[in-house]
N, C-alpha and C positions, 0 to 999 in steps of 0.2 A: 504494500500500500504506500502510496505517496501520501504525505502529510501536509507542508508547505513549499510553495514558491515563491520567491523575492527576486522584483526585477530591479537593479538601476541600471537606468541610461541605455535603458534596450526595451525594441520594440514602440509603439507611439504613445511612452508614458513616461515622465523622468523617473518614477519610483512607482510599483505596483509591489502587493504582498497579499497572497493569500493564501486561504487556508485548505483543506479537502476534506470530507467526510467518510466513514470505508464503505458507503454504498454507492448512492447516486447523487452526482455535481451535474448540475442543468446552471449550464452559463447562458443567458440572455442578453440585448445588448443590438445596438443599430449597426448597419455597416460602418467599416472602418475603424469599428475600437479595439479591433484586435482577440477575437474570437478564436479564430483558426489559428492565429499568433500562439494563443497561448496553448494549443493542443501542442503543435509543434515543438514547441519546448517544454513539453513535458515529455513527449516522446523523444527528443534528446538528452532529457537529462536519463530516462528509465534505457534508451539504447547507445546512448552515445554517437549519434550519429544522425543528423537532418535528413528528410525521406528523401529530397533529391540527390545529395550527395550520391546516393545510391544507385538513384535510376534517374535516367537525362530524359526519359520519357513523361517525367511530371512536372506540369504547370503549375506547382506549390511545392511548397515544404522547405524554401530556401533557405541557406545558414542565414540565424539571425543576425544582425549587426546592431555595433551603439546606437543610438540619435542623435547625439553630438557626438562625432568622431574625433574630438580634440578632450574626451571626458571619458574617464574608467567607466569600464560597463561589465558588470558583474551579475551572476546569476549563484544566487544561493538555493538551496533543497533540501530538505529533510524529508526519507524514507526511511522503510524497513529494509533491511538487508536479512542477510541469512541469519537464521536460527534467534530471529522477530529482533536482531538487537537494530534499536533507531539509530542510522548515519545521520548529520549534515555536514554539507559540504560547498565549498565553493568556489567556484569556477571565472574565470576574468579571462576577456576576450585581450587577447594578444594582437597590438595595432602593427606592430612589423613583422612579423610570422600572420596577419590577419585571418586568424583563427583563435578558437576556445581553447586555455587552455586548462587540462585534464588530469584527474586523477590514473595514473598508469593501472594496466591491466581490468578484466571487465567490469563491465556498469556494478556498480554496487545492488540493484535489486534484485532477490531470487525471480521471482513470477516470472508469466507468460503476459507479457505485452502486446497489443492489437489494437490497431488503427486504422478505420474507417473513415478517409477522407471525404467530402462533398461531391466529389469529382469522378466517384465510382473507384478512385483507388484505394489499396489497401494497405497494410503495411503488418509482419509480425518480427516480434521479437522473442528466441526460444531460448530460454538457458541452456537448454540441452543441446543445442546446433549450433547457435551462434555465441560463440564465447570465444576467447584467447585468453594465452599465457602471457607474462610477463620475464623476461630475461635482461637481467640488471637495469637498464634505463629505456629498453627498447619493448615494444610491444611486438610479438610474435604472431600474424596471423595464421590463425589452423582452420578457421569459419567462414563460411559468407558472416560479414556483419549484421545484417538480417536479409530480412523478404518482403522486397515493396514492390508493389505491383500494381502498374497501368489497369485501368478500366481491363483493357483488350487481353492483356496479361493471365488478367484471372481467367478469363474464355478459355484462351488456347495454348498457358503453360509460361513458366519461368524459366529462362534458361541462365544458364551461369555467364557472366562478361568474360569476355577475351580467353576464351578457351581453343580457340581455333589451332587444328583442322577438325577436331571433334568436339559438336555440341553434348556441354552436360546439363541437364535437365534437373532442377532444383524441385521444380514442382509442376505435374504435366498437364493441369489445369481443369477448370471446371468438366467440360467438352468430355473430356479423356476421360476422369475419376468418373465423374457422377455413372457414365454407362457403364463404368469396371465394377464398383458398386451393387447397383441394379443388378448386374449379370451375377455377384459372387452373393449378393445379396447379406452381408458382412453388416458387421456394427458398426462400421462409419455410414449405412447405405439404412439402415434403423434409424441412428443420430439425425442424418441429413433430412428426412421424409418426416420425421417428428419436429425438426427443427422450421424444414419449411411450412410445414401444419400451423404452427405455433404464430410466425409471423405472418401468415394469412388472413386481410379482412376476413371481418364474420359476414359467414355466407357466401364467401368464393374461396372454399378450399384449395389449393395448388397441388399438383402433383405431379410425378415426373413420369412419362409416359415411356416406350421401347424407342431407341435412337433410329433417325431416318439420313439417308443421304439428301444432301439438298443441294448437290448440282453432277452431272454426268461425269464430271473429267477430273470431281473429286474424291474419294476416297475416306473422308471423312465422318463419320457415321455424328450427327447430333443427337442431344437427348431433344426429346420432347417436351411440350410443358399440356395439360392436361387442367382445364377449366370447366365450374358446370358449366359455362356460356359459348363453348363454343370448341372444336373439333380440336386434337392435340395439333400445335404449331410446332416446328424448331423454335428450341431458345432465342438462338440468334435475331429470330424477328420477335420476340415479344417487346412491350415498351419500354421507357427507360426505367419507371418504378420498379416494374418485374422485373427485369435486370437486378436492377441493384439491390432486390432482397433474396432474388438466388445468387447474387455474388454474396453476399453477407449469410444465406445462409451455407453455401459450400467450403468460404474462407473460416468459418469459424469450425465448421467440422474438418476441415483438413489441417488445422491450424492445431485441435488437439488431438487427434489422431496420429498425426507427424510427432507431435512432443512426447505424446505415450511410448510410441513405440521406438523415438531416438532415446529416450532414457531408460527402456529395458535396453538397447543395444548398448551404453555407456555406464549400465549396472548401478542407477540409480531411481529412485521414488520419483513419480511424476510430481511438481511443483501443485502446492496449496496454496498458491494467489494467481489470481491473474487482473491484468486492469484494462480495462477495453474504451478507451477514446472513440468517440463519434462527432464529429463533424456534420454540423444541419443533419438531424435524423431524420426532418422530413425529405428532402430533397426529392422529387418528383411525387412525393405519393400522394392520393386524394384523402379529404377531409377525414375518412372514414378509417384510414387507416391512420394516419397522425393521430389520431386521440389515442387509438393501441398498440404502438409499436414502441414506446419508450419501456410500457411496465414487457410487452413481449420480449425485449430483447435482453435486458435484468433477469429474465425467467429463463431465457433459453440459452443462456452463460452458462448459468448455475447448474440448469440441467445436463450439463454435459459430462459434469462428474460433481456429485455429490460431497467430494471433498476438500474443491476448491473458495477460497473467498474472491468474490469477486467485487471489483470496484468499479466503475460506470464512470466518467467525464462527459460525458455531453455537451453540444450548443445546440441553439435553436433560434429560430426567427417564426415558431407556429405558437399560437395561444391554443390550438387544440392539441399540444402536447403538452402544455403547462396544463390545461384543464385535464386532460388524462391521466396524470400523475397525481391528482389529488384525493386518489381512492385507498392510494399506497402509500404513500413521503408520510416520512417518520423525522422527526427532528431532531432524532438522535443518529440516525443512519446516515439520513438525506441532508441536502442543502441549495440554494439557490442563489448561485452570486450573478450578480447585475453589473454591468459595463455603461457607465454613464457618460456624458462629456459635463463639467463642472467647471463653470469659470475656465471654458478651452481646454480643457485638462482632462483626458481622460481618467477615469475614476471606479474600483469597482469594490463592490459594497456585499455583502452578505446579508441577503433580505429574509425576514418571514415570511415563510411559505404559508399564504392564509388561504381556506378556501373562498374561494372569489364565485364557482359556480359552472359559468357561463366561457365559454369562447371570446363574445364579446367583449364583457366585464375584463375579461385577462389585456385583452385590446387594449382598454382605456387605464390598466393597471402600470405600476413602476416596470413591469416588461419590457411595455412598446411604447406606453407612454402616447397614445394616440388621446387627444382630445376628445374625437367622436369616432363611431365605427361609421356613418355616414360619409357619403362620396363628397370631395370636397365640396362641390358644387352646391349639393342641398346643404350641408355645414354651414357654409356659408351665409346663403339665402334664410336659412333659420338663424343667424346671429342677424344677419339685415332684419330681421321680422320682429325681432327681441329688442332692437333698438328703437325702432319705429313706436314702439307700445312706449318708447318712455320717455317721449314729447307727447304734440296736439296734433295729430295727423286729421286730415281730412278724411270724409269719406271716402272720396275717388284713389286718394292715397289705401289707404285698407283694403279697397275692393283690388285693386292692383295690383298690393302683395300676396290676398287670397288665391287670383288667378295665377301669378307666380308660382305660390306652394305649391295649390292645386295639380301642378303640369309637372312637378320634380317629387312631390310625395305620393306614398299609396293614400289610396280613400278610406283605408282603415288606419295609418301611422295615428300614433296618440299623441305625437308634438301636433301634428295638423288638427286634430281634434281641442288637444290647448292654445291652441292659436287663436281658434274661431271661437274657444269661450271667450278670450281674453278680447277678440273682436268687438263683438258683442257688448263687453263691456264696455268699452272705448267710445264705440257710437254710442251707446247711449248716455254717454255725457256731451256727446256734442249737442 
């Protein structure tokens, strides 16, 4: 479990600090405060290493830098390390080597790490694969550093860099596993079908159907995906939500199925933590699934081995995932830090998590901070209507903000309904 983070002089804040919970951290927050910033550094501090660094194929994850480059920029952390005892430590970005520099030999946290970028990418980190030794001041690599993988990646396999003449195949991908599975019908192929169950709107079960070719000159067998709505398709063409809950839910069963079974090959106990980072959970999905996919995917962590702890990070930009979580969040488990901007200052705050209710309500809540859930346009025209009531308006004036509402509001809204009392009122004092 990660504990705290302390940023100076990095990222778009002179000083951030905060805290984590060992369940579920939902960070909210407008574009640009540094959301995604702050997964990525935690995924550096828990692997040592920025997701691009790794793969030149992803449009995030970049080493962070100071904000004034003429000012120390330090990042401090406290986690658990092995055998539960708490490290902190800290790290100062080196302006002439311009890199972090580092404690030698592996990341200090036992767990299994996993990160679920916005972007369909992914990222893990295995104690049991990816690690190195340490030899007097040098770091020895014996590991890929970890497993970050393109949207396209997780489809059709990861291969190892610069291996040539012969490709080594790190992980052979969605495409490949999911029908090896199916055919062996195995406990990752159990895991993955219960897994995908789980993150399923209610009432459009998913499921993965026998693999078809889908084109003459290729050779490639795809699985299928299996809807009540409609006839099994290739994966390949489902949409982008579908996508990206059977990459989440195949990276996650491969992700512990690969750990299980590289720490029976290195003769030791598979890890009791794991911390799973998510980036905008909603990201393509409709209404209906946002409200259930934050407690889904807390559920189906955990499910994968009963004897791991798991810890959750999350952002969001949906009030139906704030609203969804309000069945579950515990204030001793859970928490919800907020990214404000404060006197130009970005700023972030650890809020009580109240229930609020509604969707909407969460809208106009310290989340999103929206005034109104209405389209600007009637917003507006109803503060025009609000103002008009507190002078002497004429009557041709009243009848001609009426016709105004009337043409932007339903004939049921209950502000248009208070309008026309408060109309009412008004004429009859003229």
């Amino acid at each position: 479990m990660i504990h705290s983070v302390k940023l100076e002089n990095v990222g778009v804040a002179p000083y951030m600090d905060l805290d984590f919970l060992p369940r579920l951290n939902l960070i909210t927050g407008d574009n640009g405060l540094g959301k995604s910033f702050l997964l990525d550094v935690v995924w550096w501090i828990l692997s040592r290493k920025w997701p691009a660094q790794l793969n030149s194929h992803l449009s995030s994850g970049a080493m962070a830098r100071p904000l004034v480059a003429q000012k120390a920029a330090r990042i401090t952390f406290t986690l658990d390390g092995k055998r539960h005892s708490t490290k902190t430590y800290t790290s100062t970005y080196d302006r002439r080597d311009q890199a972090w520099e580092g404690r030698q030999g592996r990341p200090l946290n036992p767990g299994l790490v996993l990160y679920a970028m916005s972007d369909g990418s992914f990222a893990v980190w295995d104690p049991a694969r990816n690690y190195w030794k340490t030899k007097g001041n040098a770091d020895i690599q014996e590991k890929v550093p970890a497993y970050v993988f393109s949207a396209n990646e997780i489809m059709y396999g990861l291969s190892k860099p610069n291996e040539y003449p012969k490709e080594v195949w790190l992980c052979n991908g969605l495409l490949r596993d999911v029908e090896t599975w199916r055919l062996k019908h195995n406990l990752a192929w159990q895991q993955f079908t219960k897994v995908l169950k789980k993150l399923s709107p209610d009432g459009e079960e998913m499921c993965i159907g026998e693999a078809k070719k889908v084109g003459a000159d290729e050779e490639l067998y795809v699985p299928t995906l299996e809807t009540p709505y409609a006839p099994a398709v290739p994966v390949i063409y489902a949409s982008a939500a579908i996508r990206r809950i059977l990459s989440l839910a195949y990276c996650l069963v491969w992700a512990w199925q690969s750990h299980v079974s590289a720490s029976e090959e290195i003769g030791q106990e598979p890890e009791k933590h794991i911390i799973f980072l998510i980036d905008e959970i909603e990201a393509h999905l409709h209404p209906r699934w946002q409200r259930t996919i934050a407690r889904a995917l807390v559920d189906v962590v955990n499910s994968l081995t009963n004897q791991a702890e798991t810890q959750v990070i999350l952002t969001t930009h949906s009030p139906l995932v704030m609203a969804g979580c309000e069945d579950f969040f515990t204030s001793e488990k859970d928490q919800w830090l907020d990214l404000d901007l404060v006197d130009r200052r970005v700023q972030i705050t650890s809020r009580d998590f109240e229930k609020i209710g509604t969707a909407d309500q969460w809208l106009t809540s310290d989340a999103f901070d929206l005034k109104s859930t209405r389209s600007p346009g009637a917003e507006q025209l109803l503060n025009e209507a609000a103002e008009l009531l507190k002078v002497q308006p004429s009557r041709q004036e009243l009848e001609d903000m009426d016709t105004r509402l009337s043409l932007i509001l339903h004939p049921m809204d209950r502000d248009l309904f208070l309008w026309r009392y408060q109309k009412e009122k008004k004429e009859a004092e003229i």
